[in-house]
C-alpha positions in Angstrom: 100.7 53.4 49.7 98.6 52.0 52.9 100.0 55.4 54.6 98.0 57.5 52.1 94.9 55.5 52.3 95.0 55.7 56.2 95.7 59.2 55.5 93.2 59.6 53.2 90.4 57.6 55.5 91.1 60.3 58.1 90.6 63.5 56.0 88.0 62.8 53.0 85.1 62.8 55.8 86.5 65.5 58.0 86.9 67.9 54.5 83.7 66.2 53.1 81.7 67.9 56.1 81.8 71.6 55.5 79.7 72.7 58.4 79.9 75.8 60.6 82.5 75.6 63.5 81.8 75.7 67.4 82.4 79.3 68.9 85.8 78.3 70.1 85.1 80.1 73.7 82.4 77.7 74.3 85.2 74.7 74.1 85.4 72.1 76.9 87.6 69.1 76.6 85.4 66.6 77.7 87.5 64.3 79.0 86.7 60.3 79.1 89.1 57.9 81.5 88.4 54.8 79.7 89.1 50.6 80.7 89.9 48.4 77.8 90.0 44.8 77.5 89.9 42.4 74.3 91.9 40.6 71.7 94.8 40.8 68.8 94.9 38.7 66.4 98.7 38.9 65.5 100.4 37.6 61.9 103.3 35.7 63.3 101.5 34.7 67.0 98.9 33.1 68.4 95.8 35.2 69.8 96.1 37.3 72.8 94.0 39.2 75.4 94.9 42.6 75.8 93.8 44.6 78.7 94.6 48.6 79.5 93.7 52.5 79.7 92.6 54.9 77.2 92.5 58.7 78.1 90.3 60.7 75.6 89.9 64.6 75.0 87.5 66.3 72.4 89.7 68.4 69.9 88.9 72.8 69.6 90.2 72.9 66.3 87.7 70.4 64.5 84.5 70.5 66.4 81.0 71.1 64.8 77.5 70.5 65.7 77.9 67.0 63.8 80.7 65.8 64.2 84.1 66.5 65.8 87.8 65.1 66.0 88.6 63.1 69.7 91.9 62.3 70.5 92.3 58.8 72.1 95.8 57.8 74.0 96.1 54.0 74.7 98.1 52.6 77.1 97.8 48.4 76.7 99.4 45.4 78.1 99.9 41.5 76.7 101.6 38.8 77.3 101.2 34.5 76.4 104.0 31.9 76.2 106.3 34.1 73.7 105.5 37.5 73.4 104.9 40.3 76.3 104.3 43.5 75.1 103.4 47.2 76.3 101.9 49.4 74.0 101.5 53.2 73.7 99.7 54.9 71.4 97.7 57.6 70.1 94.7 57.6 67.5 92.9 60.9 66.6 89.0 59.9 65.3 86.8 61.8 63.3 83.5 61.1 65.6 79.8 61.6 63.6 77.2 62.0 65.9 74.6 59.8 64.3 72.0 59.6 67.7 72.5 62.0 70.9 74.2 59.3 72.5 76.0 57.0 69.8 79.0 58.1 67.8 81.2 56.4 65.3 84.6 57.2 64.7 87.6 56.2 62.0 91.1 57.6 62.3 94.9 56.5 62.0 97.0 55.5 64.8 100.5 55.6 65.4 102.2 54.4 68.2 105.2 52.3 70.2 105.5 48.3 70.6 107.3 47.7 73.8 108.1 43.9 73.4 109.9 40.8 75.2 110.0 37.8 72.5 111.7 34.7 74.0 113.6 37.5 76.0 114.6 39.4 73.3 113.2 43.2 74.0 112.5 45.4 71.1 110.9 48.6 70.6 109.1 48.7 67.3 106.9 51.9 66.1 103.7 50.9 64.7 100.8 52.6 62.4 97.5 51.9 61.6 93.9 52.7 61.2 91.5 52.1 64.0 87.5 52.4 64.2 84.5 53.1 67.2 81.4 52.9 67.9 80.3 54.7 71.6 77.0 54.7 73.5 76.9 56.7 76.4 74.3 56.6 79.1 74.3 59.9 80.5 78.2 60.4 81.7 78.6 56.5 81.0 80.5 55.4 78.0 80.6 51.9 76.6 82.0 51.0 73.3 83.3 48.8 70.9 86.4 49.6 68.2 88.3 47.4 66.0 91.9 48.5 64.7 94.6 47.1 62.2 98.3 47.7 63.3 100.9 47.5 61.3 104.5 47.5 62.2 108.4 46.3 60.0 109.3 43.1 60.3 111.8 42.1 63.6 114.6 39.5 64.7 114.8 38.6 67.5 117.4 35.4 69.0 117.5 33.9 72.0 119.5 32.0 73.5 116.8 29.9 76.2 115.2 28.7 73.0 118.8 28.7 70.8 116.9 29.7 68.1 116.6 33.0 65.9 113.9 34.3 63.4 111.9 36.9 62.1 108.1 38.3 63.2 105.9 40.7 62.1 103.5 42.2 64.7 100.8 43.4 62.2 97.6 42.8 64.0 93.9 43.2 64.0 92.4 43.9 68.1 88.9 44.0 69.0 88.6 46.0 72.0 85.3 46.9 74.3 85.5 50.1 76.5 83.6 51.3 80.1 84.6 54.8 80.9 83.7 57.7 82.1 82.9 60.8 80.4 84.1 64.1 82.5 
């Protein structure tokens, strides 16, 4: 069921906006190198800072006078007393231009949870639904975006600690951007 809802959050405003299409020959991928830094909030661990990269291209299939669809990769890093983790993922947004220079964007994200609990190291695939809001002063981007992940539950053991469990790495992260718009 949340699939469909993130599913649904993604296309109801993209169908909802029947506007005429960009000549297609006119398409330039825009292309944003971004920094990101902030927090996650996980389920079964304490709060983390998260720091990393996000590499972002405008999309020629969905692309209107409007509003368009941006396609964000994510490349993030953690890591406190118990759980390091790399992350990689990708989250397609449905940007509305509201203002010449501020967007807002909603889309689902899927991705992969490179992790080292107590030593233990997992790979876990996650999913979620992630938000932004841009300004951009003239090729200047800074922005905010907030995103739930959700991902199975996982055991992990380890013999340092002797001890064994379960975790979930469901999380919400608040994440503020400075990047460049090419």
């Amino acid at each position: 069921m949340k699939k469909i809802i993130i599913l649904l959050a993604f296309f109801i405003p993209a169908l909802a906006q029947a506007q005429k299409p960009q000549d297609i020959k006119n398409y330039a991928a825009q292309m944003e190198i971004s920094m990101i830094g902030g927090i996650q909030n996980y389920k079964d661990f304490d709060v983390s800072p998260v720091y990393g990269v996000e590499i972002s291209l405008q999309c020629p299939l969905v692309n209107s006078q409007k509003a368009y669809v941006r396609q964000h990769f994510k490349l993030t890093h953690q890591q406190d007393e118990k759980l390091r983790s790399t992350t990689v993922e990708i989250n397609p947004q449905y940007m509305i231009i509201t203002k010449p220079r501020i967007k807002l964007g909603i889309g689902p994200t899927a991705g992969l949870i490179f992790t080292n609990i107590e030593e233990d190291h997992k790979t876990i695939f996650s999913y979620g639904l992630g938000t932004a809001s841009v300004y951009y002063v003239k090729n200047i981007a800074i922005g905010v975006g907030l995103c739930y992940t959700m991902t199975n539950k996982i055991s992990f053991a380890s013999s340092k600690y002797e001890s064994a469990g379960t975790a979930r790495l469901n999380n919400w992260g608040t994440f503020l951007k400075l990047g460049y718009k090419f």
